[in-house]
Residue, then its C-alpha position, 0 to 999 in steps of 0.5 A: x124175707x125167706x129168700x134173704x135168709x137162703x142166700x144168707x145162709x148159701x153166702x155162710x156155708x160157701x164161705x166156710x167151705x172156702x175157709x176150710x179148703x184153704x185150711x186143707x190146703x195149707x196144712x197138706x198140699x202147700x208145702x209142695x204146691x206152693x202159697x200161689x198154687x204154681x207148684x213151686x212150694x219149698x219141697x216140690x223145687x226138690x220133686x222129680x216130677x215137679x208137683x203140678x202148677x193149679x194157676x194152669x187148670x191142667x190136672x194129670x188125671x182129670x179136671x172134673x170135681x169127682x175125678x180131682x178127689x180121687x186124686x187128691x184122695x188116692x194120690x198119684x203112682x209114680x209120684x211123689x204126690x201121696x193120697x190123703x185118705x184120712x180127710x173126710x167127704x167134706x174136705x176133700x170137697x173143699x180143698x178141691x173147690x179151693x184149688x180149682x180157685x187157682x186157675x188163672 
């Protein structure tokens, strides 16, 4: 029975994050990235460079969890990919998982 209320409990929290990622999402990253996450969001048509296509996996400064928080946090130079550093811990955390959910 404990085990139950675990994965329950697992199952809960994973779908939350998800929930907020896509809300992070939404609200700060979609207007450049698009709904699909291929970059062809109705301000990124207008970006030189164009903002990057999640569905490819290929990520400009590293693909690993901690290395994309750093980038969505900071942002990128050169860019017109700005840092989000008034987001929290948590956030960062599932807007990066809500991402990585666009690989194909």
């Amino acid at each position: 029975m404990l085990n139950l209320l675990v994965i329950s409990t697992m199952l809960l929290n994973s779908s939350l994050a998800l929930a907020n990622g896509k809300s992070v999402y939404e609200t700060n990253c979609m207007s450049c990235h698009g709904v699909k996450g291929d970059g062809l969001g109705d301000a990124g048509k207008y970006m030189s460079p164009h903002p990057r296509d999640f569905t490819k996996g290929q990520f400009k400064n590293g693909s690993s969890k901690q290395e994309l928080k750093h980038t969505v946090k900071m942002g990128i130079d050169g860019t017109a990919m700005p840092g989000f550093s008034s987001l929290t811990d948590q956030e960062l955390s599932d807007v990066v998982d809500y991402i990585l959910g666009f690989k194909k």
